[in-house]
Every structure is written in structure tokens, then in C-alpha cells.
FIDO-151982 format. One record per residue (C-alpha): z, y, x; residue number from 1; residue in one letter. Coordinates in steps of 0.2 Angstrom, whole numbers, plus 5000, padded with zeros to 4 digits. Layout:
BEGIN
((Z; Y; X); NUM; 'a');
...
This chain:
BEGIN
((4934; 5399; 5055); 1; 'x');
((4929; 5408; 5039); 2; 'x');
((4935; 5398; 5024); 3; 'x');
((4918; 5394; 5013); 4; 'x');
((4921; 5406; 4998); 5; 'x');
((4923; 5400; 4981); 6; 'x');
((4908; 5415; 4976); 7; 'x');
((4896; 5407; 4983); 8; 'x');
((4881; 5401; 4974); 9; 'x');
((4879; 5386; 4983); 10; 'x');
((4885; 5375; 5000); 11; 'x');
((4869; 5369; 5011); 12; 'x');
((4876; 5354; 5022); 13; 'x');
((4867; 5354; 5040); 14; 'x');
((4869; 5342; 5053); 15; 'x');
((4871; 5350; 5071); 16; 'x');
((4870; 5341; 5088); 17; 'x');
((4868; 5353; 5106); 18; 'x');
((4851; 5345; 5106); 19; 'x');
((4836; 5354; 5102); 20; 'x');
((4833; 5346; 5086); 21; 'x');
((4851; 5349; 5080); 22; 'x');
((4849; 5367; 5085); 23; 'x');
((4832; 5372; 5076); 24; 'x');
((4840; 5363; 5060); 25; 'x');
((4858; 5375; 5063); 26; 'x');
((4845; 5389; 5066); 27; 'x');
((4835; 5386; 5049); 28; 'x');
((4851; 5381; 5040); 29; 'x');
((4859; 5398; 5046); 30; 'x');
((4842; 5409; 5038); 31; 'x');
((4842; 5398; 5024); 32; 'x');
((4860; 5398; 5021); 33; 'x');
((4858; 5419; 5022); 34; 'x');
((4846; 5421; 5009); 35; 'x');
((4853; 5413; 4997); 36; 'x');
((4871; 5419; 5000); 37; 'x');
((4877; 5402; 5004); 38; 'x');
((4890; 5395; 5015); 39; 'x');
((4888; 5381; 5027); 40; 'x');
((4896; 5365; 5029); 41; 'x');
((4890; 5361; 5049); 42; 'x');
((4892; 5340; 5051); 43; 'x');
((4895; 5339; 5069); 44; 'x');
((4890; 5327; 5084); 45; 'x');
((4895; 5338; 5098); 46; 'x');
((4906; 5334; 5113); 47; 'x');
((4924; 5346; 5112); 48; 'x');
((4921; 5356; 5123); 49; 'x');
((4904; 5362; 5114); 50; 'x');
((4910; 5365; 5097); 51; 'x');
((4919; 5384; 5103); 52; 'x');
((4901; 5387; 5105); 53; 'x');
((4896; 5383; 5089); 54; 'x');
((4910; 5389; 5080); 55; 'x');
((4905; 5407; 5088); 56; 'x');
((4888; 5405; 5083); 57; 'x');
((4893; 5402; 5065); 58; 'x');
((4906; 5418; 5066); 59; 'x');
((4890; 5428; 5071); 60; 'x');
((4880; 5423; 5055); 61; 'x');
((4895; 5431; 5046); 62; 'x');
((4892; 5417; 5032); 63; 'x');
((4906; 5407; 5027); 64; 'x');
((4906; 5390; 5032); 65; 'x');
((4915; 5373; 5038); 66; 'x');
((4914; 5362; 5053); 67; 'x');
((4915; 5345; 5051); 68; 'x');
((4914; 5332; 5067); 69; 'x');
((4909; 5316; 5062); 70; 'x');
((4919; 5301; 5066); 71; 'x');
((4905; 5291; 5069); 72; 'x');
((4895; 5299; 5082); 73; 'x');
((4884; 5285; 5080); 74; 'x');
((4883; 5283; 5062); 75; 'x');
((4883; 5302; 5056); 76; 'x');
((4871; 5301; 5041); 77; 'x');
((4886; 5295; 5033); 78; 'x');
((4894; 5309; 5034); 79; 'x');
((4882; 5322; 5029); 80; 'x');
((4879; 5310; 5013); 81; 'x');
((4897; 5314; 5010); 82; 'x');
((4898; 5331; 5013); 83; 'x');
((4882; 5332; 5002); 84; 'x');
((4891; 5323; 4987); 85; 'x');
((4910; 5332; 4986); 86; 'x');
((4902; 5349; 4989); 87; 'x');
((4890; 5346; 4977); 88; 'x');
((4876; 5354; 4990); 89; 'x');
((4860; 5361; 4985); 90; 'x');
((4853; 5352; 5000); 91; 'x');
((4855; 5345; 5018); 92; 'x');
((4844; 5351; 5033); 93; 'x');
((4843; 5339; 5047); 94; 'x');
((4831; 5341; 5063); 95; 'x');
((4819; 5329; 5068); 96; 'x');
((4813; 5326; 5088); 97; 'x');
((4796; 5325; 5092); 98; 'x');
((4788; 5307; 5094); 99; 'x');
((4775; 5298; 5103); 100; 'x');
((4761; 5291; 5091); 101; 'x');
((4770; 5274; 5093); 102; 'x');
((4787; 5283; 5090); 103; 'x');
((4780; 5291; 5075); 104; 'x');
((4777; 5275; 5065); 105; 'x');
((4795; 5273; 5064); 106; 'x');
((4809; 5287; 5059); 107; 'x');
((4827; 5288; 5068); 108; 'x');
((4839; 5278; 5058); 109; 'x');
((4850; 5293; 5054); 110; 'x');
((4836; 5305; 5047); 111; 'x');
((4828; 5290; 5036); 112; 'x');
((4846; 5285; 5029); 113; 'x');
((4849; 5305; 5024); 114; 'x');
((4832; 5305; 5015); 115; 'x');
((4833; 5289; 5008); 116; 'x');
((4850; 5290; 5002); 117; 'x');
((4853; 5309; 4999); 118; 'x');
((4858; 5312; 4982); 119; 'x');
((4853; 5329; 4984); 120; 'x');
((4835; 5334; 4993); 121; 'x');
((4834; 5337; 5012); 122; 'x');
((4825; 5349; 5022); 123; 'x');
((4817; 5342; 5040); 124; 'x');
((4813; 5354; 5052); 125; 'x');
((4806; 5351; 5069); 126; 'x');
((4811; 5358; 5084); 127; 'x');
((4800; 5369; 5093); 128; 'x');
((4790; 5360; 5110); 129; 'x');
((4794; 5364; 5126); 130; 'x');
């Protein structure tokens, strides 16, 4: 794993699950994180035998950045609002899944607690349909 360098500008915090959603926001944290000559902290839901993949993903982007599995793989918002806060994070990127109209009226608990309680601001992006 590269260590996050202390020259960087800035940390972006992302949260990554194998799911589509988790990917498009590693995918946009990764450009985002390039442009800016940040490093990554990656918050992590993924099963063990996953996270190889990731971690060579992240070596590929030749960015420094840290994984992170969150204890709670049902509560990981909380972690992401840590890492946010003791990194002192320019911002979070999260993904957000497609709805149905009824599903739209109402935001997944973990996506709604980062945006609502994220000291610092958040970028959503949607994964692309299949």
C-alpha cells in the first residue's frame, strides 16, 4: 500500500463497495483525487477476498492512499464521517443506486447520514445503467 504523503494538498475520503455504485464513486474519487494531486482514504465494505483487487486498482492510479474496512459493514457512514473529520478531508464521494420512482422519494440510510451529517461537503455520483 502507498503511504498517503504528507505533500499532498488534500485527502478525498471515498466509500467503495464491489457493487456498481461503490465502483463508479472509487472511479470518480480516483479522477478526482488525480487532479487535484490528492491521496485517497478508500472506507471499505468488501468481502476479504475482494480487497487485493482494490488495493491493485489503487496501486495503478499511482496516487497515495489508505484503505480502511469498516467495522460495521452495516453502518459504514460512520466511518466515512470519521475518516472525513481526523484527515480533515476536502470531501467525501459516495455512489448512489438507481431507484424506482417509489424508491426515489426515500434515500438509503448510509448516503443520507453522510450528507446530512458530513462536516465536510459530499460528492454523489451515480452509477452508470446497465
Amino acid at each position: 500500500m502507498a503511504e498517503a504523503s504528507p505533500e499532498s494538498r488534500s485527502t478525498i475520503v471515498v466509500g467503495y463497495s464491489s457493487k456498481a455504485e461503490g465502483r463508479a464513486a472509487l472511479e470518480r474519487a480516483i479522477v478526482e483525487a488525480g487532479l487535484r494531486r490528492s491521496s485517497l482514504i478508500v472506507v471499505h465494505t468488501s468481502p476479504t477476498d475482494e480487497v487485493a483487487a482494490l488495493k491493485l486498482e489503487l496501486e495503478k492510479s499511482g496516487l497515495p492512499y489508505e484503505v480502511r474496512e469498516a467495522p460495521d459493514a452495516l453502518d459504514p457512514a460512520e466511518e466515512l464521517i470519521n475518516a472525513a473529520d481526523t484527515s480533515g478531508a476536502e470531501f467525501i464521494v459516495i455512489g448512489l443506486r438507481r431507484r424506482s420512482p417509489v424508491g426515489k422519494l426515500l434515500l438509503g440510510s448510509n448516503a443520507q447520514r453522510v450528507l446530512l451529517d458530513a462536516q465536510c461537503p459530499v460528492l454523489a455520483v451515480k452509477a452508470e445503467p446497465k
